[in-house]
C-alpha positions in Angstrom: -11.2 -45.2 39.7 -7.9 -43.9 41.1 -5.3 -45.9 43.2 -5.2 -45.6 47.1 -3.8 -42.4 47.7 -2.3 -41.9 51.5 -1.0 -38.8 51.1 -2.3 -37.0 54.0 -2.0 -33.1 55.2 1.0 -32.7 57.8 -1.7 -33.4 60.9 -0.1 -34.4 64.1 -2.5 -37.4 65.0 -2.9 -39.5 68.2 -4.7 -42.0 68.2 -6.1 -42.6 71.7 -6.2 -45.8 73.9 -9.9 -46.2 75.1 -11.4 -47.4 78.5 -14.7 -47.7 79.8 -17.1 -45.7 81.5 -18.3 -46.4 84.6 -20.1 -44.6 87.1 -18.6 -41.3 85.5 -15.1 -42.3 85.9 -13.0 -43.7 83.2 -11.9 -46.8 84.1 -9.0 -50.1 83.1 -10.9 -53.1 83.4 -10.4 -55.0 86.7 -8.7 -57.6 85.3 -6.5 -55.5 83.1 -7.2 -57.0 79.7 -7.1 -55.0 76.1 -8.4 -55.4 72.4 -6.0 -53.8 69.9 -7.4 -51.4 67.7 -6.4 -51.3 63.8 -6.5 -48.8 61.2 -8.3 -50.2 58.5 -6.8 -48.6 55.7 -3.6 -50.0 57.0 -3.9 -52.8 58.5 -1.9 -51.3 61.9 -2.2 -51.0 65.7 -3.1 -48.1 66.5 -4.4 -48.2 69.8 -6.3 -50.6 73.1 -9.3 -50.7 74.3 -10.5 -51.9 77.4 -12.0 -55.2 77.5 -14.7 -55.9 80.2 -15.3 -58.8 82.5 -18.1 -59.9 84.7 -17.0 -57.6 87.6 -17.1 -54.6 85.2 -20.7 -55.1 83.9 -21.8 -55.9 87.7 -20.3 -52.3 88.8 -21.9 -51.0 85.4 -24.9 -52.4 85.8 -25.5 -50.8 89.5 -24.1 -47.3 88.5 -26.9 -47.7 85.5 -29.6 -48.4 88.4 -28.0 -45.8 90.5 -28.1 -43.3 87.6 -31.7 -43.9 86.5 -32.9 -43.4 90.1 -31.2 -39.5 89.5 -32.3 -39.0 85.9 -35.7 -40.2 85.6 -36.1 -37.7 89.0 -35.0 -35.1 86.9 -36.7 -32.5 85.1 -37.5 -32.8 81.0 -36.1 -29.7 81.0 -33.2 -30.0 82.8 -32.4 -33.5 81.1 -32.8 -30.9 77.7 -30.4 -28.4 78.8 -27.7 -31.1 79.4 -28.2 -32.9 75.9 -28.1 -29.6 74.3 -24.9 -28.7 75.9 -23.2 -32.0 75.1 -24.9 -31.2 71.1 -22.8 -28.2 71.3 -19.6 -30.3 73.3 -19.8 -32.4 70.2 -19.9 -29.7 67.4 -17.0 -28.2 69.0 -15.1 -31.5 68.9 -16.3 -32.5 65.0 -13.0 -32.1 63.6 -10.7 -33.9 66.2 -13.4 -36.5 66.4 -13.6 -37.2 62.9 -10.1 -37.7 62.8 -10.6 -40.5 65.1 -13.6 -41.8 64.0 -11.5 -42.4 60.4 -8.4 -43.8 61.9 -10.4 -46.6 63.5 -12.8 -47.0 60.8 -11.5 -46.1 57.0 -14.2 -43.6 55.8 -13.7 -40.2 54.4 -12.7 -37.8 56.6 -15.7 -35.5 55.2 -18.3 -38.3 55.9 -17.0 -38.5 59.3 -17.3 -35.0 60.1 -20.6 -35.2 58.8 -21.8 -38.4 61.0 -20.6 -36.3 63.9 -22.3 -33.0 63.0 -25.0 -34.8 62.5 -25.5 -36.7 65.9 -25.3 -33.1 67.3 -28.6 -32.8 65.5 -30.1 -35.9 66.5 -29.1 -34.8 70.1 -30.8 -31.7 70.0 -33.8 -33.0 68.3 -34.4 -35.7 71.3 -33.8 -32.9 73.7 -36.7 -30.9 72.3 -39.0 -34.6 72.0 -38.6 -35.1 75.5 -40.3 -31.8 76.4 -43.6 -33.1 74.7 -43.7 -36.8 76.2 -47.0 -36.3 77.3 -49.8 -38.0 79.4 -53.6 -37.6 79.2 -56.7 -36.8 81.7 -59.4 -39.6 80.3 -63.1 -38.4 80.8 -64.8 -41.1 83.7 -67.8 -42.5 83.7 -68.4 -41.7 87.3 -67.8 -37.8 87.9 -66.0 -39.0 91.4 -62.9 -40.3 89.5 -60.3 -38.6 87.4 -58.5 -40.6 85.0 -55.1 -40.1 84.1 -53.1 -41.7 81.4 -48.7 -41.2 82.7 -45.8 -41.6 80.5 -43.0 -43.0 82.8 -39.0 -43.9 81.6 -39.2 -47.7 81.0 -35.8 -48.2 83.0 -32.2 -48.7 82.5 -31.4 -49.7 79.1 -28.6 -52.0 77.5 -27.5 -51.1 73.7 -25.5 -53.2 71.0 -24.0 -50.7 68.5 -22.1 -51.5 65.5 -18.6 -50.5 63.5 -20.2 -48.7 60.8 -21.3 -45.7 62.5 -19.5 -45.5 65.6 -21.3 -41.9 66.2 -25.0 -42.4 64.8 -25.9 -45.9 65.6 -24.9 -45.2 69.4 -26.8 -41.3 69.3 -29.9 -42.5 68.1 -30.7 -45.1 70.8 -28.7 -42.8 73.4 -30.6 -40.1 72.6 -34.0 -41.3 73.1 -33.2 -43.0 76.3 -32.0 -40.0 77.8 -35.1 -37.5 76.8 -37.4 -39.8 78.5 -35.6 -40.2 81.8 -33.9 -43.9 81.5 -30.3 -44.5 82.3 -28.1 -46.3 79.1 -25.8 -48.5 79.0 -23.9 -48.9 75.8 -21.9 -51.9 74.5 -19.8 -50.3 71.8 -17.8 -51.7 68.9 -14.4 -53.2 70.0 -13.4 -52.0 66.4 -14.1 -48.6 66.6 -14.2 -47.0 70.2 -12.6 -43.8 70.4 -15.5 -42.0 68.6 -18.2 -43.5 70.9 -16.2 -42.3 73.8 -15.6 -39.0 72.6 -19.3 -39.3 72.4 -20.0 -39.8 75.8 -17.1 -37.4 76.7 -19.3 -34.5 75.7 -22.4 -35.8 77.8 -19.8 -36.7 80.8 -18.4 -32.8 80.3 -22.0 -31.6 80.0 -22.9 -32.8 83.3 -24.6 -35.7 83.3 -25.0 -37.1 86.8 -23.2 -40.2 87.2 -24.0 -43.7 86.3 -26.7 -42.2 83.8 -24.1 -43.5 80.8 -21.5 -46.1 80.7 -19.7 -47.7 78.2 -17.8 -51.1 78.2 -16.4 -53.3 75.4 -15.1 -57.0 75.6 -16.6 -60.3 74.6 -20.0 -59.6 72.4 -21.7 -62.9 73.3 -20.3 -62.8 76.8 -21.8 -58.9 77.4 -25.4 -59.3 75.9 -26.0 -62.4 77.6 -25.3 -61.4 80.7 -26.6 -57.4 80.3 -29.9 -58.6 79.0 -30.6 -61.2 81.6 -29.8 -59.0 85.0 -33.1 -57.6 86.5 -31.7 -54.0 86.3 -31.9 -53.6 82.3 -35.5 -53.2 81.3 -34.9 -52.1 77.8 -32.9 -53.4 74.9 -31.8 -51.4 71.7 -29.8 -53.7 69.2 -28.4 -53.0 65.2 -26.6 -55.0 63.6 -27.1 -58.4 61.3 -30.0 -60.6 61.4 -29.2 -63.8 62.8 -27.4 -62.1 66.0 -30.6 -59.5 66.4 -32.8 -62.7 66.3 -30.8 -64.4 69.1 -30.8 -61.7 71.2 -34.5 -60.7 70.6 -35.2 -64.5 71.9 -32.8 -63.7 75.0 -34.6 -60.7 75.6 -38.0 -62.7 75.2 -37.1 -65.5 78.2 -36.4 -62.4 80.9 -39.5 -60.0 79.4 -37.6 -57.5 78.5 -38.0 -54.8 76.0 -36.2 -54.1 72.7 -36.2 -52.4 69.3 -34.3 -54.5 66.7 -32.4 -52.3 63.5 -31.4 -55.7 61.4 -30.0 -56.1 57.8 -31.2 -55.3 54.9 -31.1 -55.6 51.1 -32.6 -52.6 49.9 -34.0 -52.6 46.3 -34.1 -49.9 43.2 -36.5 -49.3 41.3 -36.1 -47.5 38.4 -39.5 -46.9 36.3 -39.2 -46.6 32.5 -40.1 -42.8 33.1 -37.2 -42.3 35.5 -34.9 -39.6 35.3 -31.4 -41.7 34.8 -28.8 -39.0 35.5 -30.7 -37.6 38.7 -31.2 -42.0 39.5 -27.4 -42.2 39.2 -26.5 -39.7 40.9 -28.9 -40.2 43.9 -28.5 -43.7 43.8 -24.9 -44.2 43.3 -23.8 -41.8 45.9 -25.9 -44.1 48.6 -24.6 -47.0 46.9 -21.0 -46.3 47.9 -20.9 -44.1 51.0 -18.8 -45.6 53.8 -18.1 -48.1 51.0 -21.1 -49.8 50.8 -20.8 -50.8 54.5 -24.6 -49.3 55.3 -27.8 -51.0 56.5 -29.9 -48.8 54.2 -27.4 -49.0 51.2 -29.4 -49.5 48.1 -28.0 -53.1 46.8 -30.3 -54.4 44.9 -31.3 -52.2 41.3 -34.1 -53.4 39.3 -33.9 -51.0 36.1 -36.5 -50.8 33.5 -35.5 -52.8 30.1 -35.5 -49.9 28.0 -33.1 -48.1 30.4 -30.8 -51.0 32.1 -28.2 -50.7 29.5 -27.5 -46.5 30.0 -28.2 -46.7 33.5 -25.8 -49.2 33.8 -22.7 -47.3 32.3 -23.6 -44.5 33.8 -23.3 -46.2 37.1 -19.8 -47.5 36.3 -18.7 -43.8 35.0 -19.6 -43.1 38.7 -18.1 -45.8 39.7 -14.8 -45.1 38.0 -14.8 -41.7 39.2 -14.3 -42.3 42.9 -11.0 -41.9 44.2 -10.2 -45.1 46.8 -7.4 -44.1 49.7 -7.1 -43.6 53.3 -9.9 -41.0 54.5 -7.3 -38.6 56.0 -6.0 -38.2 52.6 -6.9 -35.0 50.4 -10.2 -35.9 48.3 -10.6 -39.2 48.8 -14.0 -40.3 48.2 -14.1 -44.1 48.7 -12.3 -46.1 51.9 -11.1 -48.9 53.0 -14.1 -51.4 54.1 -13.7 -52.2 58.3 -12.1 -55.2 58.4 -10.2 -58.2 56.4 -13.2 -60.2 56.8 -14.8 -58.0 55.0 -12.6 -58.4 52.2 -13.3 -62.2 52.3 -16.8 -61.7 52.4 -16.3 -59.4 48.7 -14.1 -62.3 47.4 -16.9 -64.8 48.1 -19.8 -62.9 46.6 -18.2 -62.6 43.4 -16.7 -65.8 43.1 -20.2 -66.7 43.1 -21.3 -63.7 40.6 -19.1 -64.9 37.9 -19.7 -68.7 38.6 -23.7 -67.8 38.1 -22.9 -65.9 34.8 -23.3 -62.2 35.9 -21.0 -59.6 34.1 -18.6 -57.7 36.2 -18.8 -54.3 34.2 -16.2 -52.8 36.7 -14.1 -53.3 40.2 -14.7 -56.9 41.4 -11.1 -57.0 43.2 -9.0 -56.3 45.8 -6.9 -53.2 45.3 -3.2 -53.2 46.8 -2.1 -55.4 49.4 -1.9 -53.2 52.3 -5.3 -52.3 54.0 -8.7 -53.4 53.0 -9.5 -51.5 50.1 -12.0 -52.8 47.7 -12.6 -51.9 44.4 -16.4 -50.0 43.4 -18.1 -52.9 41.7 -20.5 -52.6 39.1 -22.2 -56.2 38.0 -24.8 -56.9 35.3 -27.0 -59.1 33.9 -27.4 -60.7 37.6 -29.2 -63.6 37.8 -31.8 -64.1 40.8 -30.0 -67.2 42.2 -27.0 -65.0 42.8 -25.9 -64.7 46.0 -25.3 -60.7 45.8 -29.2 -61.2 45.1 -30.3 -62.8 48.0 -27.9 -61.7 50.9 -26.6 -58.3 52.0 -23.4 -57.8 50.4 -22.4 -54.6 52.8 -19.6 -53.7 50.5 -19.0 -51.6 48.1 -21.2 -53.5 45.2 -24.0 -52.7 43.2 -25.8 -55.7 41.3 -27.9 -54.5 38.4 -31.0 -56.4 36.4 -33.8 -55.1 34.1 -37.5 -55.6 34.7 -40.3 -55.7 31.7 -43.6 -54.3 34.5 -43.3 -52.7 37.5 -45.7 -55.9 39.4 -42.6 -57.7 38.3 -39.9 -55.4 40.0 -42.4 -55.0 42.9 -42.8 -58.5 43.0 -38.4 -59.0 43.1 -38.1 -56.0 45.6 -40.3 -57.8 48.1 -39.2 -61.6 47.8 -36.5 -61.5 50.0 -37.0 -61.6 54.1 -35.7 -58.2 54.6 -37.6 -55.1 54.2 -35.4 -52.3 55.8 -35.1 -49.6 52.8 -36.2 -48.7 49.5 -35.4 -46.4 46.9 -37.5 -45.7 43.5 -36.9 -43.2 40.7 -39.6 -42.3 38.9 -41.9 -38.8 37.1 -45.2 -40.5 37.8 -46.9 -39.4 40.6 -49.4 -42.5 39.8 -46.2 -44.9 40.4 -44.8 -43.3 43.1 -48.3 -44.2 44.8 -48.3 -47.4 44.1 -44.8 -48.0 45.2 -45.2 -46.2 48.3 -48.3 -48.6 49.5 -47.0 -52.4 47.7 -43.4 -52.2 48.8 -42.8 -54.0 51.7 -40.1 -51.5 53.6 -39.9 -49.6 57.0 -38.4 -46.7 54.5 -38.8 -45.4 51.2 -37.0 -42.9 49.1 -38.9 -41.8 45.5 -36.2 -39.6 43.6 -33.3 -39.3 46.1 -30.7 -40.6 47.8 -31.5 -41.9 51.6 -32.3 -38.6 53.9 -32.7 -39.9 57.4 -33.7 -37.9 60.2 -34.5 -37.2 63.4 -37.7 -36.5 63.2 -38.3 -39.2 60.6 -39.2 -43.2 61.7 -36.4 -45.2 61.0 -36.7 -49.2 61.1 -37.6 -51.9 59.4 -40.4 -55.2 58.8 -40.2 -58.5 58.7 -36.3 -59.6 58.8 -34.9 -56.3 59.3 -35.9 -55.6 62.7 -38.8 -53.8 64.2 -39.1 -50.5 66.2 -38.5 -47.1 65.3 -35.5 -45.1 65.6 -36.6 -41.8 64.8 -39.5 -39.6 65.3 -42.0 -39.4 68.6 -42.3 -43.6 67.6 -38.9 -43.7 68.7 -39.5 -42.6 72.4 -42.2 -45.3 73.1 -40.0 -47.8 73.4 -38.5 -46.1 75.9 -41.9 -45.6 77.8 -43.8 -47.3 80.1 -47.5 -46.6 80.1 -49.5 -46.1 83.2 -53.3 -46.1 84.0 -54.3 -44.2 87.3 -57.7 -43.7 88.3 -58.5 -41.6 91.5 -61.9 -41.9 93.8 -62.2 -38.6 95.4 -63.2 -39.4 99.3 
């Protein structure tokens, strides 16, 4: 592992000071108040952001039932043409978003770029979805009456997004709201909220009537509270942690509302004694640290056949070693700094615990440099169950590594805990692969590669970890009401 580097090309930068959207108009909030933005890697202002009151969400709320009164009276293909143009708004922009996007929030400036390319994608794919959201003529039993089955938008929607993907955790639910005709109201990260605007720039320059988006930031607790109990939201979309996606799920219950739920995870690894160990390395290791660990889906957990643990192992600290930790502007940096100083508390605390519980830190395990919040790629062994880093989501840049004798044993581990998010196994045997695929308990599993989300693809979890999709057609029908109409000729 190399020192931070922050060396960067000779860029001219500007960071800028973010406001929210309302009713198509950028917009101070009314009573004037600002968050300051930091740059994680290190540890300065860079910019505001708008902080919303009460007065804000009321306007925003009535431009999102103004807007869903326009939109879901638009065409499918007309709400397609405008996505697709903002797709291509946002490709155009990659490179100055990315920029952004890694000032407020440490990653590479290469994985940023790609989170942007790739919600141009997700766009595009939605557009296309909404063109097939379609209803059904249902035979009658009296040949007077037609039958008709009608897929209608379920209504203005409020969304919690996190810091981790500014870009993709605010496309996905975006995306499908907009196909199928609902209006969407987003409450982004105070953290990191140039790239969501820059986001919602590209729909605002495509054309999107207004009112159909907005955007606010401000108090977390204060916003959801009073976003999912007024009258005019009628779907919630939430990711982030468990015990806020649980509270908010039982807020959403008392006023009947909908909601999809993307929660933590804790994702296991299972590598069979017939698994390929480079190609598990490589696959594994590169999930393990992207965005430095700071992933719902990160693999966390590795359960690694006996006979194997021990080469797997240094292999995954050779990997470990080799990534180069800096600011993500700088020239091939590979690793960044993780969001936020609690973060760096959180690392300190999980492996206080490792060593106190008698696991083996084969590599990393500190803080590196005083400025920013880098964190050392961390490599422990010999893990014991009890371990904290076993139990809860570390969401840092650590990999915790035990061996297994059977694979009912390692299935048995992967599905003890709560969460069931994401998987990964590594394996030649099409017979294992089977069985993994039908005994783990997961929402997603990858055999033999790292995680490969897509559009087109479910993505969500069971049990803890949330439920709902947010890819694929199952993604849509949460944003669909469903409506039985039978007609008597006369």
């Amino acid at each position: 592992m190399t020192h931070p580097s922050h060396t960067m090309n000779q860029i001219q930068i500007t960071y800028p000071d973010t406001r929210l959207l309302i009713d198509g108009e950028w917009c101070d909030a009314a009573g004037g108040r600002t968050l300051d933005v930091r740059n994680p890697a290190t540890g300065q202002t860079i910019g505001k952001v708008a902080h919303a009151g009460l007065v804000d969400l009321d306007r925003a709320l009535a431009a999102a039932q103004r807007g869903f009164e326009s939109w879901r009276n638009t065409s499918a293909h007309e709400r397609a043409r405008v996505m697709r143009r903002a797709a291509a708004l946002l490709r155009e922009r990659a490179d100055a978003i990315a920029m952004v996007l890694t000032l407020e929030q440490g990653k590479p400036l290469a994985e940023a770029k790609g989170e942007v390319i790739a919600g141009a994608g997700i766009i595009e794919w939605f557009a296309d979805e909404g063109l097939r959201v379609y209803g059904r003529v249902v035979p009658s039993r009296n040949l007077a009456v037609q039958q008709l089955v009608l897929k209608e938008p379920v209504g203005p929607v409020a969304a919690f997004t996190p810091w981790n993907f500014p870009i993709n955790q605010v496309v996905r639910k975006l995306g499908a709201a907009l196909a199928t005709g609902c209006s969407f109201l987003v409450k982004a990260p105070e953290e990191t909220p140039a790239a969501p605007a820059a986001l919602l720039q590209a729909f605002v320059d495509a054309g999107i009537p207004a009112g159909v988006i907005g955007l606010v930031f401000g108090d977390p607790s204060e916003i959801s509270s009073y976003l999912i109990a007024s009258p005019i939201i009628r779907k919630v979309t939430f990711t982030g942690s468990t015990p806020v996606g649980k509270q908010l799920a039982a807020l959403a219950g008392q006023h009947m509302k909908r909601v999809t739920m993307e929660l933590g995870g804790h994702a296991p690894v299972l590598v069979a004694e017939d698994a390929d160990v480079e190609l598990a390395v490589k696959a594994a290791g590169a999930a393990k640290f992207r965005n430095a660990g700071q992933v719902c889906i990160s693999p966390t957990r590795f359960l690694v056949h006996k006979s194997l643990v021990g080469d797997f192992s240094k292999a995954l600290v050779k990997h470990a070693e080799s990534l180069k930790i800096g600011n993500g502007l700088a020239d091939g940096t590979t690793l960044g700094p993780l969001a936020n100083p609690r973060r760096l508390t959180a690392m300190a605390k999980i492996m206080d615990d490792a060593r106190n519980k008698g696991a083996s830190v084969a590599t990393g395990g500190e803080r590196v440099g005083s400025a920013g919040n880098f964190f050392a790629p961390t490599v422990l062994t010999d893990v014991p169950l009890d371990a904290d880093v076993f139990n809860n989501e570390p969401f840092g840049p650590v990999a915790a590594i035990r061996g297994f004798e059977t694979l009912d044993e390692a299935i048995a581990e992967a599905n003890r805990l709560p969460f069931g998010l994401a998987g990964y196994a590594f394996t030649k045997s099409f017979k294992t692969a089977h069985i993994l695929s039908n005994r783990l308990e997961l929402g997603m599993l990858w055999i033999n590669q790292p995680a490969a989300p897509s559009a087109e693809m479910p993505f969500g979890g069971v049990k803890d970890s949330g439920y709902g999709s947010e890819g694929g057609p199952e993604a849509l029908e949460a944003y669909l009401n469903t409506k039985a109409v039978s007609i008597l000729g006369v």
